[in-house]
C-alpha positions in Angstrom: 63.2 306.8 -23.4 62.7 303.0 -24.4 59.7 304.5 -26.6 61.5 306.3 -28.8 64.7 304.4 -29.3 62.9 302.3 -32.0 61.5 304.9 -34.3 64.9 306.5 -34.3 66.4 302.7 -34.8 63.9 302.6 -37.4 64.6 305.9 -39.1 68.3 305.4 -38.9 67.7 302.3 -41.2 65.9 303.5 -43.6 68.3 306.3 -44.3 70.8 303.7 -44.5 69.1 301.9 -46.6 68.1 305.0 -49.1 71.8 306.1 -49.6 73.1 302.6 -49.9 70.3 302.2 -52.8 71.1 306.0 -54.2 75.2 304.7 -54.1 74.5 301.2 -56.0 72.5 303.1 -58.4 75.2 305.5 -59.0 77.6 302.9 -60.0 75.3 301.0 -61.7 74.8 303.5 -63.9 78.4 304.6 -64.4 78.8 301.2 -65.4 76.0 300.8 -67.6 77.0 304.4 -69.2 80.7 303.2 -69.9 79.8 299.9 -70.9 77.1 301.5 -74.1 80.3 303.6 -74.8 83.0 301.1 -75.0 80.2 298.1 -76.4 81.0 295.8 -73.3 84.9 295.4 -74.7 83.2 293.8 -78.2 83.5 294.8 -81.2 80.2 296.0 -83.3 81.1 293.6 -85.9 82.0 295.1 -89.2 80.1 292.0 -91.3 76.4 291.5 -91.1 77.3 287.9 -89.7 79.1 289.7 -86.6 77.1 292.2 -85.9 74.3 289.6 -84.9 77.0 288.2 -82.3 77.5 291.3 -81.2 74.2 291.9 -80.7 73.6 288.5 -78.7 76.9 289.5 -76.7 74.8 293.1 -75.9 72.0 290.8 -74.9 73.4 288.6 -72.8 75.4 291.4 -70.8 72.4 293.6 -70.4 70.8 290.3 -69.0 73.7 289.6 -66.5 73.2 292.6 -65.2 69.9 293.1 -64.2 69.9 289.6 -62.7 73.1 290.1 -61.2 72.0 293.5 -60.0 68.4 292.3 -58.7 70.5 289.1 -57.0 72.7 291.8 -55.1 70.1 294.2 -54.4 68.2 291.2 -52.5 71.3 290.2 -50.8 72.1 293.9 -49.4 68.0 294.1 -48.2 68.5 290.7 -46.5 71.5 291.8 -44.6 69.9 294.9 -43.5 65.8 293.5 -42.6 67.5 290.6 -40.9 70.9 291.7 -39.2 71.0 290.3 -35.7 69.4 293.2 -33.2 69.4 291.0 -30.3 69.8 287.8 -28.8 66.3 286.7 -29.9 65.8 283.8 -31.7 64.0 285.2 -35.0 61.0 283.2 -36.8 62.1 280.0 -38.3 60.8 279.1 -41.6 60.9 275.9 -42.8 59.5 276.0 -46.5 58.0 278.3 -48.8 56.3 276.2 -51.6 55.4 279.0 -54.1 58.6 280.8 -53.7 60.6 277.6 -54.5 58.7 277.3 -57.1 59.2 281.0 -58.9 63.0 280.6 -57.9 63.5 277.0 -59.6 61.1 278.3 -62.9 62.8 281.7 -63.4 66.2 280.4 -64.0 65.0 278.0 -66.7 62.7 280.1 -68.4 66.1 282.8 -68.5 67.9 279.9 -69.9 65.4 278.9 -72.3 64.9 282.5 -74.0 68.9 283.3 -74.0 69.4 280.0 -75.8 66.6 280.4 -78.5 68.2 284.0 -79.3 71.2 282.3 -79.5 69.6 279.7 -81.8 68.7 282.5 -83.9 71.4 284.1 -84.1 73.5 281.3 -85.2 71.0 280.4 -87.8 72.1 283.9 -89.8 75.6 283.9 -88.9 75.7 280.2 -90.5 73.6 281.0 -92.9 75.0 280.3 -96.8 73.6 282.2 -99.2 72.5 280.0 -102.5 74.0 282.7 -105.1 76.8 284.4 -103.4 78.3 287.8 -105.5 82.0 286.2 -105.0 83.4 282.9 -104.0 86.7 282.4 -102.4 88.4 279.4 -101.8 91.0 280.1 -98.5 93.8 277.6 -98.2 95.7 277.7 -95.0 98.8 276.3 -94.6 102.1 276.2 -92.4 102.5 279.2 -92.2 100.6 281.3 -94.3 97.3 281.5 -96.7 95.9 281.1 -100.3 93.1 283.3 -101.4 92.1 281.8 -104.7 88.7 283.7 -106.3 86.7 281.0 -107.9 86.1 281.1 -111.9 89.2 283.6 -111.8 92.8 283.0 -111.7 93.3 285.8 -109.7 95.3 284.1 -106.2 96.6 286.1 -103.8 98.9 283.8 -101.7 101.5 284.4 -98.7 105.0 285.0 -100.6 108.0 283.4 -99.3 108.3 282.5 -95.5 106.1 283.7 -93.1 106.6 287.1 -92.1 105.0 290.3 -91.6 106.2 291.9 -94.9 104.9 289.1 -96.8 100.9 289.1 -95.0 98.2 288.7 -98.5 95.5 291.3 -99.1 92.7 289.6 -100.2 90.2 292.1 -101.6 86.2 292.0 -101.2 83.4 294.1 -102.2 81.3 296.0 -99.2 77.7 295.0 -99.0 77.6 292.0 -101.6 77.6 288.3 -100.4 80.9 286.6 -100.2 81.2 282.9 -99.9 84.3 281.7 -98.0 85.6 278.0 -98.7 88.0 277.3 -96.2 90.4 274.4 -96.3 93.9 273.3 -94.7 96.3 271.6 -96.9 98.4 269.8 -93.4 97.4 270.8 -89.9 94.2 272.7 -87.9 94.6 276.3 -88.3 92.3 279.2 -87.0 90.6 281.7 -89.4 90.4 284.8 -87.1 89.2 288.2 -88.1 88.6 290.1 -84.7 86.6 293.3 -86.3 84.7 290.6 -88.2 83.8 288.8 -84.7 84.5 285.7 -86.3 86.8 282.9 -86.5 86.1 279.4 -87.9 88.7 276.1 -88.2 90.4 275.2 -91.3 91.1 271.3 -90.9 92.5 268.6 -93.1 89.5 266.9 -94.5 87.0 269.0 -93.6 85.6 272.0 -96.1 84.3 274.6 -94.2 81.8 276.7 -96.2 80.6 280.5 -94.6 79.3 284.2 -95.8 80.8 287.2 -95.5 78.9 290.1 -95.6 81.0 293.0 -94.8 79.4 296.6 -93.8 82.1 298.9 -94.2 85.1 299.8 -96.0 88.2 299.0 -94.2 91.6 297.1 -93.8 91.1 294.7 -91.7 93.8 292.0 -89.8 93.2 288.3 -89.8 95.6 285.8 -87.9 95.7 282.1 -87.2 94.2 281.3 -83.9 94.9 277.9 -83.6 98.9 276.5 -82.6 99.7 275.2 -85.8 103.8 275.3 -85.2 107.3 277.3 -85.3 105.7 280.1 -87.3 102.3 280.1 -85.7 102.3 283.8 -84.7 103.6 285.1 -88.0 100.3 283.4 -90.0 98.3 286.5 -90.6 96.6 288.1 -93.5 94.5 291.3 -94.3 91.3 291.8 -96.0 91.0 295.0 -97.6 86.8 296.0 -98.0 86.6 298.3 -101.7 83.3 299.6 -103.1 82.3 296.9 -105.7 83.2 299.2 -108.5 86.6 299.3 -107.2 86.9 295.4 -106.2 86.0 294.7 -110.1 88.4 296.9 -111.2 90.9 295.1 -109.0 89.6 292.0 -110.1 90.0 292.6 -113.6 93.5 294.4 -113.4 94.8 291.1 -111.3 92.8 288.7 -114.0 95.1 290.9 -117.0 98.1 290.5 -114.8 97.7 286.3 -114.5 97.0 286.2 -118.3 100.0 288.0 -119.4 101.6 285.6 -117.3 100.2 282.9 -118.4 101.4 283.9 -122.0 105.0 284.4 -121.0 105.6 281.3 -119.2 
């Protein structure tokens, strides 16, 4: 009887063991499935800029899990070899040299490659381009935002108090460069564009200079990000992406439009 209690001990934990690994893998992959689907709650990023963050975001997830999912998969086979069968005292070990060594290296070396992608990718998300298509000077202010085209008098500003009927349209051109100047005229304010996966300070004495590459055509809703006071919430602006035939043709229609006004005052 004693003889063949421990096959069938043995037998019973390995089955065990096979449907716990089928079961992780199941929602492993369900996970992994709905998480390629819904991009890991991130946007794609609908500028060249964000779409490398998105692409370090997808990196670092798909990293998290397999070291998450190797961690857990080590912890379930420890619990099972090494549950308590009796009331033996099991081998005591007191050190493992190499394995210390391989679990002190591994989480550096996994530090040191995510942060040099990171490196990278901040180098092109930073990156200014010398001669940009269109440069925009943004002014932020409590509560609302100046989008002056540079060598243009074309501005398209906030008009009147801050509210939702009054957000400015700034217009750019899909796939040309677009250099942003960004400025604040009294407090820190937060330049946010959620599709763009970007947002950058505008503070008092500090001119902050970025790209813009957009990808697609699109309206697209920028707010302030940063508490800047009673009408915080209400500080938000859209930028509408146009073919570049169509943003010159808005650009010139605006330019007529300043002139004539120019002439009548």
């Amino acid at each position: 009887m004693t003889g063949h209690s421990a096959p069938a001990e043995e037998t019973r934990r390995h089955r065990l063991l096979r449907r716990t690994g089928v079961a992780l893998g199941g929602v492993l992959g369900g996970l992994g499935l709905s998480a390629c689907k819904y991009d890991f709650g991130f946007y794609r990023g609908a500028t060249t800029q964000g779409h490398e963050t998105f692409r370090l975001w997808q990196g670092f997830v798909w990293a998290g899990i397999a070291v998450g999912g190797l961690t857990f998969l080590l912890i379930l086979w420890s619990v099972f070899r090494y549950r308590r069968k009796d009331d033996t005292i099991p081998k005591q070990i007191t050190h493992n040299l190499p394995l210390e060594i391989v679990y002190t290296i591994t989480p550096i070396l996994i530090v040191a490659v995510l942060f040099g992608f990171t490196v990278v990718a901040e180098n092109k998300v930073d990156y200014v381009a010398p001669d940009p298509a269109v440069k925009l000077l943004v002014t932020a202010y409590q509560w609302g935002w100046d989008f002056h085209y540079i060598g243009t008098d074309v501005t398209v500003q906030t008009s009147g108090a801050a509210f939702p009927e009054n957000i400015p349209e700034a217009v750019l051109p899909v796939g040309q460069t677009v250099e942003v100047t960004l400025v604040s005229n009294d407090v820190i304010h937060g330049f946010y564009v959620a599709k763009f996966d970007f947002s950058r300070y505008a503070q008092p004495g500090v001119v902050n200079k970025f790209d813009l590459n957009i990808r697609q055509p699109g309206v697209f809703l920028g707010r302030c990000t940063q508490l800047c006071g009673l009408y915080h919430d209400q500080m938000l602006f859209r930028i509408d992406a146009v073919s570049p035939s169509q943003f010159q043709t808005w650009l010139t229609s605006q330019e007529s439009s300043a002139a004539k006004a120019k002439v009548a005052s």
